[in-house]
PATORNU-32588 format. One record per residue (C-alpha): x, y, z. Coordinates in steps of 0.25 Angstrom, whole numbers, plus 2048, in hexadecimal, padded with zeros to 3 digits. Example, Ala and Ser with C-alpha at 12.3 -4.5 7.8 and 13.67 -1.06 7.14 Angstrom:
residues 2
8317EE81F;8377FC81D;
This chain:
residues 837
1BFAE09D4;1CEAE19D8;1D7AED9D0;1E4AEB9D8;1E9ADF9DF;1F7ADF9E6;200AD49E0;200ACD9EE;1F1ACD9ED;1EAABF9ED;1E4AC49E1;1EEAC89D8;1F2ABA9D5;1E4ABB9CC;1EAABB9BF;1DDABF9B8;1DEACC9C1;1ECACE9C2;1F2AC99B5;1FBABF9B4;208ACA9B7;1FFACE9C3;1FBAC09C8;20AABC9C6;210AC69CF;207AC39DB;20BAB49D9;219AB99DB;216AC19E5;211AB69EE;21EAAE9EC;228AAE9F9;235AB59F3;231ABB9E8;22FACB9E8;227AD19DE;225AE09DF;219AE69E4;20EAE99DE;1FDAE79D9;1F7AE49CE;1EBAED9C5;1E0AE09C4;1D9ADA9B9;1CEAE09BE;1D3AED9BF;1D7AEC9AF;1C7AE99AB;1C2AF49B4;1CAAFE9AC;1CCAF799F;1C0AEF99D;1B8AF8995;1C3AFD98B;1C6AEF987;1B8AE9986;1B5AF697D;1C2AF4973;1C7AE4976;1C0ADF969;1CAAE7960;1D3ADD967;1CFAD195D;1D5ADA951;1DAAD2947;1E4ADC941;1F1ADF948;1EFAEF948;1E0AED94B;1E3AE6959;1EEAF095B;1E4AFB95B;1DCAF5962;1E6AF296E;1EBB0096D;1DCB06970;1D8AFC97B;1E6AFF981;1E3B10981;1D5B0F986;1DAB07990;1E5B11994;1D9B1B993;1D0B1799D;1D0B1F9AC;1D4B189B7;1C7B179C0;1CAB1F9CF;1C8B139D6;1D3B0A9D0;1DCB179D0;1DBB179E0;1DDB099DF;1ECB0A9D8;1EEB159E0;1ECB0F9ED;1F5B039E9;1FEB0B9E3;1FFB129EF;206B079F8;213B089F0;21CB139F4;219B209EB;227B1F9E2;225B129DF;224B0E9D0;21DB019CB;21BAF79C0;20FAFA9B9;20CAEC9B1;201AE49A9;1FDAD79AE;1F3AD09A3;1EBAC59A7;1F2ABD99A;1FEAC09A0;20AAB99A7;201AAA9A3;208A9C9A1;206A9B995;206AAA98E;20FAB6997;20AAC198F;218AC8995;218AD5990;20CAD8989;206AE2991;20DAED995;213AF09A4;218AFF9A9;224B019B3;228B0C9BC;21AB119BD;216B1B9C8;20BB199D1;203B259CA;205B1E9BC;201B119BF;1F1B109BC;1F6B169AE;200B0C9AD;1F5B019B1;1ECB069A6;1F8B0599D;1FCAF59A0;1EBAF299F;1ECAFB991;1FAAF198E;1F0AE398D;1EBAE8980;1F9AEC97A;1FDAE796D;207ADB971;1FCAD797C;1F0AD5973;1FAACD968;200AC4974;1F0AC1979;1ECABE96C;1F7AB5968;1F5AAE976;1E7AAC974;1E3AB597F;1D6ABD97D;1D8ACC980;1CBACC989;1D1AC2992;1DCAC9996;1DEAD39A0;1E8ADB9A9;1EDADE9B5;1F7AE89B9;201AE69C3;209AF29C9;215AEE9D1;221AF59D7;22BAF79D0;238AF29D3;245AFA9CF;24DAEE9CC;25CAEE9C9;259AE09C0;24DADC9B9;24AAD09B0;244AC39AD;245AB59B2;240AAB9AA;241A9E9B3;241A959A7;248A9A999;23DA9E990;245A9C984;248A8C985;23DA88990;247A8199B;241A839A8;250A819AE;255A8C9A8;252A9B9B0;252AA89A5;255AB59AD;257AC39A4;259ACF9AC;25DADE9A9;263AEA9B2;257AF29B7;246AF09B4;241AE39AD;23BAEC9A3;247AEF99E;247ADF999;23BADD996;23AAE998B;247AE5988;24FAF2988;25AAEB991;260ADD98C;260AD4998;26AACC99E;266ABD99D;26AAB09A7;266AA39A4;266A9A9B3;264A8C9B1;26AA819BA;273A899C2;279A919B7;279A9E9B4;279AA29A6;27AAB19A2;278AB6995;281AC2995;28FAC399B;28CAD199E;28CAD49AE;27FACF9B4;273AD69BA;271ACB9C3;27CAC09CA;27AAB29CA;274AB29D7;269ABB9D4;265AB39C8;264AA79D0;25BAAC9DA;253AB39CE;250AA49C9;24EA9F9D6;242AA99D7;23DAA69CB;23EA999CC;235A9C9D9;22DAA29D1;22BA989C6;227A8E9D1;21CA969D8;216A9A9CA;219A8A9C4;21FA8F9B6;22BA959B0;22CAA49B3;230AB09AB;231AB99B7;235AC99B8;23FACC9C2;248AD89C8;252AD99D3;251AE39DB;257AE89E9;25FADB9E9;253AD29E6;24AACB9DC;23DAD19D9;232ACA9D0;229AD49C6;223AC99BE;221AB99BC;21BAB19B0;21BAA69AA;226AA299F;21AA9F992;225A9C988;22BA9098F;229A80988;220A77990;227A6C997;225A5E991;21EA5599E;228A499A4;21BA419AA;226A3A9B4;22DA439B8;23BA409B2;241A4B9AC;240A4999C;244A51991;23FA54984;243A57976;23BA6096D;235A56960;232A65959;242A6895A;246A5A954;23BA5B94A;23FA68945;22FA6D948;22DA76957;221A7C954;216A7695D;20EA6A958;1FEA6A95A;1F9A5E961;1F4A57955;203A56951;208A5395D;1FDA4695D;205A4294F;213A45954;210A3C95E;20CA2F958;217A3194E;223A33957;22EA2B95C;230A32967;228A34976;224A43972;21DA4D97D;215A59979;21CA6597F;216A7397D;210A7096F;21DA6896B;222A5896B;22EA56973;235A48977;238A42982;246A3E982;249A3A990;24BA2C990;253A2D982;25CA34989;260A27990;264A1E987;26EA1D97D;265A1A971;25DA26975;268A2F979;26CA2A96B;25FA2E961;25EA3B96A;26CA3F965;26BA3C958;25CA42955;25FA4E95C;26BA51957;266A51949;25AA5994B;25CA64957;26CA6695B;266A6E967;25DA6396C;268A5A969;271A61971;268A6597F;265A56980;274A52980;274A5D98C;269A53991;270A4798E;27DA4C996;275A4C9A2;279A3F9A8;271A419B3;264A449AC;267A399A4;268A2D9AF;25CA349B5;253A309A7;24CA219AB;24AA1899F;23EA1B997;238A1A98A;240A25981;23DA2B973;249A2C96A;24AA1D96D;23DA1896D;23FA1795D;242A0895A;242A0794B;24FA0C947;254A00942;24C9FF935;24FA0E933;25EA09932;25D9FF92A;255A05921;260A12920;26CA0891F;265A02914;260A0E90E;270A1390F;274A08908;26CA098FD;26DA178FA;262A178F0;258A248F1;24EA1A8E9;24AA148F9;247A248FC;23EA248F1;238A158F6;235A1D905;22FA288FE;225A1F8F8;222A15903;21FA2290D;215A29901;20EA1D8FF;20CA1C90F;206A2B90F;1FDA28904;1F8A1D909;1F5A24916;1EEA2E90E;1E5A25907;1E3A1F915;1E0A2C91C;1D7A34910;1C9A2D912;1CBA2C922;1C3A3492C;1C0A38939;1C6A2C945;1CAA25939;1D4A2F932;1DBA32941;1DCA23944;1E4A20935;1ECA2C939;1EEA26945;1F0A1993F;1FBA1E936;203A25940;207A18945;20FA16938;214A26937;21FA22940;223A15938;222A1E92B;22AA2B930;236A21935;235A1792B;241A1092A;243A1591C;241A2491E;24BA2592A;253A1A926;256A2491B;259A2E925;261A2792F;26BA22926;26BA31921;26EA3592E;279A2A92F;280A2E921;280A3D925;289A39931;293A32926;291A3D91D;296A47927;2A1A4092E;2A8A3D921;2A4A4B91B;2ABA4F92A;2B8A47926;2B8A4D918;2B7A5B91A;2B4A5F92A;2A8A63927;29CA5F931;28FA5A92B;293A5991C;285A5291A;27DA5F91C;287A6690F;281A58907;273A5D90A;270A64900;267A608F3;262A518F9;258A498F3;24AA438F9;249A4E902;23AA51903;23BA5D90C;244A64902;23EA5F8F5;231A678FC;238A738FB;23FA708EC;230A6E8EA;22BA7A8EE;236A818E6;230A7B8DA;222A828DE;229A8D8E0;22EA8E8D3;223A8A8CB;21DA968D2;225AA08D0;222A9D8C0;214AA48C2;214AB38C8;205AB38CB;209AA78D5;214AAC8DD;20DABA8DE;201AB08E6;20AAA88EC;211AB78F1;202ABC8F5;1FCAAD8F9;202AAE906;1F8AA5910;1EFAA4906;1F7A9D8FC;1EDA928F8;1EFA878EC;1E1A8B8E6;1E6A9A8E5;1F3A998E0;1EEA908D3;1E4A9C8CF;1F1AA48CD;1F7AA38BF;201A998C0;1FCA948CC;1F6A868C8;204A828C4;20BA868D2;1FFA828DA;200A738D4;210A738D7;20CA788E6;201A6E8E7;20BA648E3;215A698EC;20AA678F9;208A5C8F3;216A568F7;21AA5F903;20CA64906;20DA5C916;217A6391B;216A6E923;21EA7692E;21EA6E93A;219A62931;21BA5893E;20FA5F944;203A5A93D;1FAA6693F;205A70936;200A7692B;204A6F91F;208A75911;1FDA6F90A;1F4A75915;1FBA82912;203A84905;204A93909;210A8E911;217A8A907;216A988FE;222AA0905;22BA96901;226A958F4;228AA58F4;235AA58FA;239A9C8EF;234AA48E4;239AB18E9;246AAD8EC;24BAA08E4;24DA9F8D6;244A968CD;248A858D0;252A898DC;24EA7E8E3;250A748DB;25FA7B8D4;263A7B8E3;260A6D8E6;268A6A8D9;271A738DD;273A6E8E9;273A5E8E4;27FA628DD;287A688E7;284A5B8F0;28BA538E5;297A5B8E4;299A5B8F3;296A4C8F4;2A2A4B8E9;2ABA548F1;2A9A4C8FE;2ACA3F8F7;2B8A438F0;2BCA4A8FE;2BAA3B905;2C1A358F9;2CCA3D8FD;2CEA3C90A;2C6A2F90E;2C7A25902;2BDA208F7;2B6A18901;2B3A2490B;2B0A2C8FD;2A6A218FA;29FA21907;29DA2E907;297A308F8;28DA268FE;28CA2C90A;287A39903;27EA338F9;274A2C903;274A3990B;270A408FF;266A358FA;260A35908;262A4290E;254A4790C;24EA39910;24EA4091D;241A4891C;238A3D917;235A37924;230A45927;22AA4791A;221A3A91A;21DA3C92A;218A4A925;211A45918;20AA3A922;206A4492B;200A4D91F;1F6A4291C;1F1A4292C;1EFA4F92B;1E8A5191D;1DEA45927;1DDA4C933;1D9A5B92C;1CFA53926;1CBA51934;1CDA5F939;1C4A6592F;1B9A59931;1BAA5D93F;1B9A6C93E;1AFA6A934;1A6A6393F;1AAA6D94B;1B2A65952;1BDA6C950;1BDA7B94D;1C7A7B941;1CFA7193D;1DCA75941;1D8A72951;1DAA6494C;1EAA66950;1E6A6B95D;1E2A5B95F;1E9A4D963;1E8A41959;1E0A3B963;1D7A49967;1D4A49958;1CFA3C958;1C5A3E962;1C3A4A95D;1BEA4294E;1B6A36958;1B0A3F962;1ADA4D95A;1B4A56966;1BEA5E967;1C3A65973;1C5A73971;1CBA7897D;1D6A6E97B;1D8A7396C;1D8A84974;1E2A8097E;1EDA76973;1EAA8496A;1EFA8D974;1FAA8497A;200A8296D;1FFA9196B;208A92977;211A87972;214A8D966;21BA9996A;225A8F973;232A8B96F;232A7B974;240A78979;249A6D971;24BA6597E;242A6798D;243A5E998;236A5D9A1;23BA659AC;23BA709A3;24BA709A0;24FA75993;25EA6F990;268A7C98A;26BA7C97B;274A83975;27DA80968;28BA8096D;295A8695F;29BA9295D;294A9F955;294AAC953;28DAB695E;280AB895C;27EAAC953;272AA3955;278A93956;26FA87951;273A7B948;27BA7D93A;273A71931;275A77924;283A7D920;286A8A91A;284A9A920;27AAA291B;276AB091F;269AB791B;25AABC920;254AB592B;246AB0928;23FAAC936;233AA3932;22BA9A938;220A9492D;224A91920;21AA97919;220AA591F;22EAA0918;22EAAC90C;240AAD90C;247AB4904;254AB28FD;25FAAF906;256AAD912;258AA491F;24FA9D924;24BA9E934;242A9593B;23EA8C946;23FA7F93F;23CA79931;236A6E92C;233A6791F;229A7091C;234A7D91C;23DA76910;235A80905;23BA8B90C;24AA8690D;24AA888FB;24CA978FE;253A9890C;261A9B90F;263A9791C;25CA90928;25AA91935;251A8A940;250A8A94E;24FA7A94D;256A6E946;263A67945;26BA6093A;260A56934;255A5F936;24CA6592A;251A73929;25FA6B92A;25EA6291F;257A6B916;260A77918;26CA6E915;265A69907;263A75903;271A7A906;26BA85912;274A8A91C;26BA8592A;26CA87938;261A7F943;25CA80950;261A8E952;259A9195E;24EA9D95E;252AA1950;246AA594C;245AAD959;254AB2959;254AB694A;24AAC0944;244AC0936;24DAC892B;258AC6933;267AC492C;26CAB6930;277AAE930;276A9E92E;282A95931;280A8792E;28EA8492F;28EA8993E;280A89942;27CA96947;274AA2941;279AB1943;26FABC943;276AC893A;
């Protein structure tokens, strides 16, 4: 048994007895250039000498349940620890190695858990370290980091990491302290956007520790190609040479260890020395480039308004569907783009998709595009965003459509696409087993025919087209810019909005009945169907709601992936909404306001035309009057391509759970809900063969753990690049900018929500979240504002926001991070920026 090792030791590069602090500093240690103070380190094995018994004795009070139970019981594991006597021998032992230090030294006393400093999970900071100890108090101090492994914050971070507490233990490393006139961080990849071309470096006058508690605010360089960018203008702790050689070590650094570093640092007597390096855990996977060529990527979740991670069940459906050549990247599709960026035609649906759906991905790839050199570089290939050949139909039909103007042919496309899904049900209902996947299969090879069927987007593209003349005259008229988004308001065939109208009806038929809002106030998660007709007045509501799923029950937050829950699966989504509505909207609101709103649509449609009358003739004036009303007959069209892909996938889902519970009710799988956890192609072996692997299912289960607390980038190139975005305008100090979509300024409380069925507003109440979908439109009956952290103009918080006349800002980067719950904001749509008050 080894109690100390020296860091230089052979040994100490054992992480499983010198922690993974420990096993990193002798790494670095070993590197020519790199100085790392002196020092040793308290084993493993030294830990479960001492602490062995104390914890076998008190760990099982670890699997607490309650919150104040597993406190407890961290706190008493953590005093006997501190209580135990430190055997004579090991006493000699830290005494003698202490020893070889001058007597007036000081060192660093820190802990070094064996789930610590890892690839994938840093554990930075959860066990406690001690500074300026002196040799007589350092065994206390040791005792004091063994006791930290069962604080409070480490237990929670084991147990959200899937860490069992019995497989962890700690080392101690006691080091030298260095009295350093600079301390900081170097981060030699930013952790907030994931571009490995980019070096992060904080620093603060005196000890790290003084940043890393944050009692000082650091100073903060940015190094990326040559360029220095400092983010203060007040006078610099370090010169521009010294940041320099700071990268080029931890650049070194990154190399010997083969990943990204977040490295501790502090200059002192006129050079650099290292106290820590681990990996950076929070940074995006890079998409593979099998040929080496440089490609980059866009993020589908960006442009399809839905970042969350999609299980690989999902990502088998997205696949087979999509027009594009997608990736799986850290949980998430990207495209490759590469060779689109090469022709004209590619260059061309690149611009126009993006600009529509995500103004910052739109604006890092024109960066991209401006790289002439990059560009000449690309060989020709087969592209994405031009590998679409079926345009033509989808034109002619919008011109014709256009032409006619008549809402009848909406109401034709409605019932051709209902008819399709009821005959896939009827198709799908007596099939099982091989036979089920392979019609589901089957009829994925039409869902691409059926989602662009040259009805549904021709409908949408010659929207699109009249927006433009919309707005160019309405820019003649009066100056204003996008004139169509004020016409917005109140359209018709709009199934996304006519959910939440239809909600509001629920709503109200509910609030008729006290006994039904006080269960729906208690019903919380367990709001269920059955319950709420045993409550007087209930049958009625319940009828309405079954109704009500009935029509909207497929969608879902994150609808594109197959595996989300749907509202059918889970009404109790849906009952904050319905809440909000009752608590804060008077009786038939929604439906006064769409009239409301119809009204003020006519009045403005008159004023335009009598403006363009005015100043453009009776010609123009005409034009215009029938410019407005197919945009207003067809605005809403542009959800039902959506709206029919997500009923579709409905009825493949209602099959496969049929299959999930078959298969969990043989044992091949240990609850249904693994079946997401599987490829369309895995599940069907799975059916033909009766196996499933299960250490696949583990590792996919903790991998998309891990990728869910990411943040994938709107634009990565294989070499790790991510390109700077930034929206270029003018704003107050302190505002956060985005993209204004729907006009108007509105200040109120922020509500920072990430699941619908948390959505519980009050009057007056702003909205703040990642993205929304279709499934969200309830919400927006009783909102006054928006803000996402993705979306442009034609996006669904866009479109809806305007329909309903809500002032909106998108793609406000890490507003759900950078605004806090309750706080007073203030929404410009006019100007497109958010100010915290």
């Amino acid at each position: 048994m080894k109690r100390l090792l020296n860091l230089s030791d052979s040994a100490a590069g054992d992480i499983s007895l010198t922690g993974g602090k420990g096993a990193n500093l002798h790494r670095l240690s070993a590197l020519d250039g790199i100085q790392v103070p002196g020092g040793f380190v308290v084993t493993t094995d030294a830990f479960r000498e001492l602490c062995a018994g104390v914890v076998a004795s008190r760990g099982e009070a670890l699997e607490a349940s309650s919150p104040a139970e597993l406190a407890r019981a961290g706190a008493d594991i953590r005093q006997a620890i501190r209580d135990i006597p430190i055997p004579e021998e090991f006493l000699r032992e830290l005494e003698t190695a202490l020893a070889s230090y001058p007597p007036d030294i000081l060192f660093a006393v820190r802990s070094s858990a064996t789930a610590e400093d890892l690839p994938d999970a840093s554990f930075a900071g959860q066990q406690d370290s001690y500074l300026n100890v002196g040799a007589a108090d350092v065994p206390r101090a040791v005792l004091d980091c063994c006791a930290s492994l069962y604080n409070d914050r480490a237990v929670a971070y084991r147990r959200k990491n899937g860490y069992r507490h019995e497989d962890v233990a700690i080392a101690v490393v006691v080091q030298e302290m260095v009295p350093s006139q600079v301390s900081g961080v170097l981060f030699t990849a930013d952790p907030m956007t994931s571009d490995r071309l980019t070096c992060v470096i904080e620093a603060v006058v005196g000890l790290g520790e003084e940043l890393v508690s944050g009692r000082k605010t650091p100073f903060t360089w940015r190094l990326r190609g040559g360029k220095i960018n400092a983010g203060s203008k007040t006078p610099p702790p370090l010169s521009d040479s010294q940041l320099e050689e700071l990268a080029a070590i931890g650049k070194g650094i990154e190399a010997a260890f083969g990943a990204p570093q977040d490295i501790e640092w502090c200059w002192v007597n006129g050079g650099f020395s290292i106290v820590q390096s681990r990996a950076i855990t929070t940074l995006y996977p890079l998409p593979e480039s099998r040929d080496g060529l440089k490609r980059v990527f866009v993020s589908a979740g960006h442009m399809q308004m839905m970042t969350d991670v999609m299980l690989p069940l999902g990502m088998s459906f997205m696949k087979l569907i999509a027009l594009f050549r997608m990736v799986e990247v850290g949980g998430r599709l990207f495209i490759d783009i590469t060779h689109d960026l090469k022709t004209a035609y590619g260059k061309k649906m690149i611009r126009t998709k993006l600009a529509a759906t995500d103004p910052l991905t739109h604006q890092a790839i024109e960066q991209v595009l401006a790289r002439q050199d990059y560009i000449r570089g690309i060989p020709k290939g087969p592209g994405s965003f031009s590998s679409f050949s079926g345009w033509l139909p989808i034109v002619r039909e919008g011109i014709r459509l256009y032409r006619r103007n008549d809402p009848a042919d909406i109401d034709l496309y409605i019932q051709r696409m209902e008819r399709l899904i009821a005959r896939l049900e009827e198709q799908l209902e007596p099939l099982a087993g091989t036979a089920a996947i392979e019609a589901i299969l089957e009829d994925q090879k039409q869902l691409s025919a059926i989602i662009y069927d040259a009805s549904g987007f021709g409908m949408v593209l010659a929207t699109q087209f009249i927006i433009q003349k919309i707005d160019a005259m309405g820019k003649t008229l009066t100056g204003e810019e996008n004139i169509s988004n004020r016409l917005s308001k109140s359209v018709e065939h709009n199934p996304t909005s006519e959910m939440g109208l239809s909600l509001s009806e629920v709503a109200d038929l509910a609030r008729e009945h006290p006994p039904v809002v006080k269960y729906l106030e208690a019903a919380g998660e367990a709001f269920r169907l059955d319950d709420l007709r045993q409550v007087e007045g209930g049958g009625a509501v319940a009828d309405a709601f079954e109704n009500f799923l009935g029509h909207y029950g497929m969608r879902a937050t994150g609808e594109i992936d197959i595996a989300k829950t749907r509202f059918r699966e889970n009404p109790a989504e849906l009952v904050g909404a319905m809440l909000t509505n009752i608590h804060t909207l008077p009786k038939g609101h929604g439906k006064s306001s769409f009239e409301q709103g119809r009204l003020e649509m006519t009045r403005l449609t008159e004023e335009l035309a009598a403006l363009a009358e005015q100043k453009l003739g009776s010609r123009q004036a005409k034009k215009l009057r029938r410019y407005i009303s197919f945009f207003r007959n067809y605005l809403g069209t542009r959800e039902y391509p959506k709206y029919f892909w997500i009923c579709r996938y409905d009825v493949y889902k209602r099959t496969i759970m049929r299959e999930a519970n078959r298969l969990a009710e043989q044992g091949i799988l240990q609850e249904p809900g693994d079946i997401f956890y599987l490829y369309l192609e895995e599940l069907r072996e799975a059916i033909q063969t009766g196996c499933v692997d299960y250490t696949n299912i583990a590792r996919r289960k903790k991998d998309y753990s891990h990728f869910a607390n990411l943040t994938p980038p709107r634009v990565i190139f294989s070499d790790g690049e991510v390109p700077e975005m930034a929206y270029q305008k003018n704003i107050p100090s302190g505002a956060l900018p985005g993209l204004g979509v729907s006009s108007g300024v509105v200040e109120g409380r922020a509500r920072v929500i990430q699941s619908i069925e948390d959505a519980v507003m009050e009057k007056g109440d702003i909205l703040v979240t990642s993205f929304t979908d279709p499934s969200w439109t309830p919400v927006f009956v009783s909102i006054a504002g928006l803000v996402t952290e993705v979306g442009g103009m034609m996006t669904h918080g866009a479109v809806i926001t305007r329909e309903y006349g809500l002032p909106a800002v998108v793609g406000v980067v890490g507003a759900t991070r950078l605004i806090r719950d309750g706080e007073r904001i203030r929404v410009n749509g006019d100007e497109g920026y958010v100010e915290i008050l």
